[in-house]
C-alpha positions in Angstrom: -3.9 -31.8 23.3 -3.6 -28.0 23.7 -6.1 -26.5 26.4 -4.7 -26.7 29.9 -7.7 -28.9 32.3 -5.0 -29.8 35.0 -7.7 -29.8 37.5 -9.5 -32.8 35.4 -6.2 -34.5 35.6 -5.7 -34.1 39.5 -9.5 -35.8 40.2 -9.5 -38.1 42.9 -10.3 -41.9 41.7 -10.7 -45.4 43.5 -7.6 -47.2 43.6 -6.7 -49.4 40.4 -8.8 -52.2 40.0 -7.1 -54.2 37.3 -4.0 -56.6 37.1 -1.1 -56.9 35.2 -1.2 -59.3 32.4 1.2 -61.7 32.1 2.5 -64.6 29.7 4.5 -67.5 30.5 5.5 -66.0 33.8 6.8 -62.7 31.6 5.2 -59.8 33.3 3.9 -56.9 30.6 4.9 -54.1 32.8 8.7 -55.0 32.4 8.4 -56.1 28.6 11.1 -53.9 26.9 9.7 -55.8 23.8 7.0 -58.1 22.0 10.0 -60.8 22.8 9.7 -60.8 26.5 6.3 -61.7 26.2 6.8 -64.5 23.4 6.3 -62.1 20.5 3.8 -59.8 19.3 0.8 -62.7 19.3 1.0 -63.2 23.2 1.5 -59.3 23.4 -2.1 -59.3 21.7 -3.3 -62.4 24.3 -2.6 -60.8 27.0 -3.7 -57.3 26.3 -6.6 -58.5 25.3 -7.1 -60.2 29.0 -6.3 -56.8 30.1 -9.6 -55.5 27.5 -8.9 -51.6 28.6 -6.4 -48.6 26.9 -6.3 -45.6 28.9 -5.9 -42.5 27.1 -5.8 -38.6 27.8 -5.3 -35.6 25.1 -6.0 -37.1 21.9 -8.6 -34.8 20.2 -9.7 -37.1 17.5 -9.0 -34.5 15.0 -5.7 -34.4 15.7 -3.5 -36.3 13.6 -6.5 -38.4 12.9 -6.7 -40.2 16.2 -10.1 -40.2 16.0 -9.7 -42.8 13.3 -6.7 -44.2 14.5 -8.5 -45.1 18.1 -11.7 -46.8 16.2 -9.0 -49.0 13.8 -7.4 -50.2 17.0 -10.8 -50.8 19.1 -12.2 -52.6 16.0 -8.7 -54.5 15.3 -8.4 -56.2 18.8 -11.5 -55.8 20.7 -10.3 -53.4 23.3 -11.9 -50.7 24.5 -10.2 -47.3 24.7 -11.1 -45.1 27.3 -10.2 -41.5 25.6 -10.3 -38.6 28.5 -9.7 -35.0 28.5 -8.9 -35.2 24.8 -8.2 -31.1 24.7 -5.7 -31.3 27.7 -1.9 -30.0 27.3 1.2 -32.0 27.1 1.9 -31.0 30.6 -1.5 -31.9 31.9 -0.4 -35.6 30.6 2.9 -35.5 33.1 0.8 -34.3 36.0 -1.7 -37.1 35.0 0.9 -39.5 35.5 2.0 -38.1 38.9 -1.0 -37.4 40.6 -2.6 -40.7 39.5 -0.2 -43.1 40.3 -1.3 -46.6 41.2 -5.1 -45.4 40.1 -6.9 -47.0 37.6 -7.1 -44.0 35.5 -3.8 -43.1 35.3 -2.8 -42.7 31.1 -1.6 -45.7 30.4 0.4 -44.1 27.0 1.2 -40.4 26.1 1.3 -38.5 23.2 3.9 -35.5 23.9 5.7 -32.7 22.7 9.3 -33.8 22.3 10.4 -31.3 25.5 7.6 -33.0 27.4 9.2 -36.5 26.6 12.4 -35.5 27.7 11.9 -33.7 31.0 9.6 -36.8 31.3 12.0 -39.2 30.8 14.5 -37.3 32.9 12.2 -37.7 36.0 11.6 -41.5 35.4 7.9 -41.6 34.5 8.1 -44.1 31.6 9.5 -47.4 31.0 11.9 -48.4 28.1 10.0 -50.5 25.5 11.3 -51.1 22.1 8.0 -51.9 18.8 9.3 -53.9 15.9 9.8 -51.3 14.0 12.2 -49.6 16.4 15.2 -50.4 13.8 13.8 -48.4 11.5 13.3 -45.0 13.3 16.4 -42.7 12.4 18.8 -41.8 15.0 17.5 -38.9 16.6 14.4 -39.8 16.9 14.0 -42.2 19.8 15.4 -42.8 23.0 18.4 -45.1 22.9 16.3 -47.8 25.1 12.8 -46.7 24.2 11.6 -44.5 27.0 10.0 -42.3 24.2 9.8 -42.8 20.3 9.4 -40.4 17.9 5.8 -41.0 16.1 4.7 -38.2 14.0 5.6 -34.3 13.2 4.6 -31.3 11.6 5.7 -27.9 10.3 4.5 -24.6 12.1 1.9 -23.2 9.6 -0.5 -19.9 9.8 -3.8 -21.4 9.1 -6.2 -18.3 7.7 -10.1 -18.2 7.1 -9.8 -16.4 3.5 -13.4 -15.1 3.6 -12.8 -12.9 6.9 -9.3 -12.1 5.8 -8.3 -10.3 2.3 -4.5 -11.4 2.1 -3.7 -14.5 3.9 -0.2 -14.0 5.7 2.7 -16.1 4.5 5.0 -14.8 7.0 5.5 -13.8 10.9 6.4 -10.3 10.2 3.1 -10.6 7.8 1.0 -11.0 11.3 2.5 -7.2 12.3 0.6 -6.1 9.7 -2.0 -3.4 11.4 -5.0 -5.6 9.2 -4.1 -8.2 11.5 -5.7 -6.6 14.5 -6.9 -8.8 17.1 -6.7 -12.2 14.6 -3.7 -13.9 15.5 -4.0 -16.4 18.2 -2.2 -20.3 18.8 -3.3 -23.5 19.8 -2.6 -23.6 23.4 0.1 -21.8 25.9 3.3 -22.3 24.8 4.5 -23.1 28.4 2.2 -26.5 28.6 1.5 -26.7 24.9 3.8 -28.2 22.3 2.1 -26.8 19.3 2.3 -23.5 20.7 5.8 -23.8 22.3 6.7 -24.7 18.6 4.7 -21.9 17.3 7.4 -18.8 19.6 10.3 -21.2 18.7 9.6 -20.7 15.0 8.4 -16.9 15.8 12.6 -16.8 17.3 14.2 -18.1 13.6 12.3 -15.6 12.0 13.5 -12.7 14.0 16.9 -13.6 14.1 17.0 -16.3 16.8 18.4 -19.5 16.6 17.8 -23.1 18.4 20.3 -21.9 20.6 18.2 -18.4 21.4 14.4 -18.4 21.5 14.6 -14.9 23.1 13.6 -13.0 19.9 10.2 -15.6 19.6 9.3 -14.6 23.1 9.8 -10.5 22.2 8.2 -10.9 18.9 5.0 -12.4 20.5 5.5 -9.1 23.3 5.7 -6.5 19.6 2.9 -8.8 17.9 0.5 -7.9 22.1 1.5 -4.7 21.9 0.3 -4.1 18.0 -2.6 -5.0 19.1 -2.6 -8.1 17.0 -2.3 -11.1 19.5 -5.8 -12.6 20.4 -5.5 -14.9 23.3 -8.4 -17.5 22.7 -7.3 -20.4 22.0 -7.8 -22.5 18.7 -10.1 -25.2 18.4 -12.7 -25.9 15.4 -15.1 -24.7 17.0 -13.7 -21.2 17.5 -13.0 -21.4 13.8 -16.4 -22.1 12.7 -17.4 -19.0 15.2 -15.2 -17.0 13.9 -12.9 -16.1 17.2 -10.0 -17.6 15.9 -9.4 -16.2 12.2 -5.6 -16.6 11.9 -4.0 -19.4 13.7 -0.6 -20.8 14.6 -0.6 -24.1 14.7 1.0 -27.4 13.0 -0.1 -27.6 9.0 -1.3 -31.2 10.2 -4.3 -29.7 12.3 -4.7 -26.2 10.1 -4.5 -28.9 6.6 -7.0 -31.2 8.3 -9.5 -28.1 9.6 -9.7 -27.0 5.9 -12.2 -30.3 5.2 -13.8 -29.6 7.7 -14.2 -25.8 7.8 -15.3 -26.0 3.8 -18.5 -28.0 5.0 -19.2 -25.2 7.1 -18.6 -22.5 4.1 -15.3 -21.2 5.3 -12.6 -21.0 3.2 -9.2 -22.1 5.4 -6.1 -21.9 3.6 -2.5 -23.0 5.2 0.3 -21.6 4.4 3.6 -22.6 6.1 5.5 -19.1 7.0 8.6 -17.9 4.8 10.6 -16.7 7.5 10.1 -19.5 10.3 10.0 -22.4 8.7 10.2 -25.1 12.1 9.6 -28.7 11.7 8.7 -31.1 15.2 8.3 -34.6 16.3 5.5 -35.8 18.8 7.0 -38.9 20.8 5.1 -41.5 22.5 5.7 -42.7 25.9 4.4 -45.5 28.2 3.6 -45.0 31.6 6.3 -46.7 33.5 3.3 -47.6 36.3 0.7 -48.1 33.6 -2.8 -50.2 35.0 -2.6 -51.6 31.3 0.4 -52.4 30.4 0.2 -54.8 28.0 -2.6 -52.8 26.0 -0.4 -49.9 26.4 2.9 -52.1 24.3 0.2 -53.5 21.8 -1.0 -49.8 21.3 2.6 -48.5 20.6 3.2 -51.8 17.9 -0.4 -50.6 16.2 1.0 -47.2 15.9 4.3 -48.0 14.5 3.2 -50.2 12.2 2.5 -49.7 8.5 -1.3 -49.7 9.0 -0.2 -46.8 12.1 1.8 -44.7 10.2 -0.4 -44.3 7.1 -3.4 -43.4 9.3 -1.2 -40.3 10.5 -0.5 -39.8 7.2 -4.0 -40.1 6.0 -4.1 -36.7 9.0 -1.7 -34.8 7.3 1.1 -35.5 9.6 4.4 -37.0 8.6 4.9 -40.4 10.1 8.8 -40.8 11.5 8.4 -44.0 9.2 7.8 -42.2 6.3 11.5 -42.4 4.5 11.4 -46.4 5.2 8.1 -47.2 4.3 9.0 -44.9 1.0 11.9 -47.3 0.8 9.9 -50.5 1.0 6.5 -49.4 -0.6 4.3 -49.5 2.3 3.3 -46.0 2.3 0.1 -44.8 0.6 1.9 -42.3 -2.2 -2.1 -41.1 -2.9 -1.9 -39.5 1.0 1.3 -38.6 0.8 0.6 -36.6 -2.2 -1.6 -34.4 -0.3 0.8 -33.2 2.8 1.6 -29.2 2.6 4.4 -28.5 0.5 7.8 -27.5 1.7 11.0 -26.7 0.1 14.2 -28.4 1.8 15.1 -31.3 4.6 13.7 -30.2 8.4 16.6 -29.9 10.8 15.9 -30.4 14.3 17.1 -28.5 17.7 19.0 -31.0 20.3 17.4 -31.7 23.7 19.9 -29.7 25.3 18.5 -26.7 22.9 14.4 -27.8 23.4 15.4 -28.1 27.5 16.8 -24.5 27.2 14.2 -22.8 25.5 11.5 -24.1 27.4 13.5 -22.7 30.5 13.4 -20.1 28.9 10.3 -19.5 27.7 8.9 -20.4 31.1 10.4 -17.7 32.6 9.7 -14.6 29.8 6.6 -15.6 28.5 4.0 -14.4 31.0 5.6 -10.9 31.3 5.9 -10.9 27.3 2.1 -11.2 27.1 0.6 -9.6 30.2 3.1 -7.0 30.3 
């Protein structure tokens, strides 16, 4: 989800293989619904002719997708073929591009919300509407379903508590000269949503706005030049090692590393910064010239559904069903009892703001950090 591998995702393939699956003459890869198939049981039919899912960046300790792809495999018999699952919301665009009309072209995608749009912009998806796309707030899904809102996070500082004394709380903690050399991200925040989000909350806690993600970009520049900024890039394993021992990153993936990291003896604590408190949507998106369409429809029903949206819960990540399965009691209260704590509602930039930052960002960020 966060490492760049575009070179994996430009490999040459054979040509697609497989067919579209079709019911009663309805062809899946124009379905804009379970409807135009004959509802959701002839979705199922035919994507179980099609028997494959295509997949690309889903690290299955993310968000719990490694649970949330077995459910799904075990559910309706198809196989899912997971790739690259470290690769960077832009490595999933170029995936799509470079692999058009090739069987291993993603068939779905899992982005950061500027991703979706400047995705959506260039026509790479097709519109398709779950069952559950009346109950996603306003603001949170494409008017005709060329992306959909799925889960989101708040930007946290995850911190391994034996190697560090005081745990930061804060971004102007991380300028602290103790700090030397620990802080690093999940990913580059040109290609990586986690990190984009991570210089976007940086900006509101020196001053910036959604409008103005300038003072992120120069904080990064005074937290390079402290000595502070270590460029590796987070992944359990550089945890466990050691190379990573503060980390910016969503509290879903520093929440769900402290499980794992206490097996291992290390004590990671989460704490979601004081000064910069940024909340994000991932969207999902179908590929508009997907070699499995009808598997990639059924696998956007499974995640929307109540079964779905609690396994993203049960990752620490806040389902965009969350206030109407509250509502109407399908939510598991025990998992949402454990998500991180945070004071207050989440506002959200527009995609005119997200489009301008990451303009922006693209062109500052390398001179920020190599400067």
């Amino acid at each position: 989800m966060t490492t760049a591998v575009t070179a994996a995702c430009g490999a040459a393939p054979g040509t697609r293989q497989t067919t579209q699956a079709s019911q009663g003459g309805a062809n899946a890869a124009t379905a804009t619904s379970a409807a135009d198939l004959g509802g959701l049981d002839k979705l199922v039919e035919a994507a179980k002719k099609e028997g494959t899912l295509h997949v690309i960046a889903l690290p299955p300790d993310w968000a719990n997708y490694g649970e949330i792809i077995e459910k799904f495999q075990a559910k309706y018999g198809i196989k899912i073929e997971s790739e690259t699952p470290d690769a960077a919301s832009a490595d999933e665009i170029n995936a799509v591009k470079t692999r058009k009309g090739q069987d291993r072209a993603p068939d779905v995608l899992d982005l950061g919300q500027s991703f979706a749009i400047s995705g959506a912009a260039e026509g790479l998806f097709a519109p398709y509407k779950v069952q559950a796309f009346g109950k996603i707030p306003e603001g949170q899904k494409e008017a005709t379903g060329l992306w959909v809102n799925d889960y989101g996070g708040y930007v946290s500082i995850g911190c391994d508590a034996k190697k560090i004394t005081t745990c930061p709380t804060s971004f102007k903690d991380l300028l602290k000269p103790e700090y030397k050399g620990k802080v690093a991200m999940n990913g580059n925040p040109t290609k990586a949503g986690s990190a984009f989000a991570g210089v976007y909350a940086a900006a509101l806690a020196s001053g910036g706005s959604f409008d103005d993600i300038q003072p992120g970009i120069d904080f990064f520049k005074k937290l390079k030049d402290a000595g502070n900024y270590n460029p590796v890039e987070t992944t359990p394993a550089t945890i466990e090692k050691g190379e990573t021992q503060i980390s910016i990153d969503w509290d879903y993936n520093n929440a769900a590393y402290a499980p794992q990291m206490a097996d291992k003896g290390i004590d990671w604590k989460v704490n979601v910064p004081s000064d910069g408190r940024y909340f994000q949507m991932y969207a999902q998106a179908i590929n508009k010239d997907a070699p499995h369409p009808a598997a990639a429809r059924l696998w956007q029903e499974y995640l929307y559904s109540a079964e779905g949206q609690n396994l993203f819960l049960k990752g620490f990540a806040r389902p965009v069903l969350l206030p109407a399965m509250t509502a109407d009691g399908t939510v598991d209260q025990a998992l949402a009892g454990k998500l991180p704590q945070v004071e207050g509602e989440p506002t959200f930039p527009t995609s005119q703001q997200v489009d301008a930052a990451k303009a922006k960002l693209a062109s500052g960020w390398d001179a920020a950090i190599s400067g």
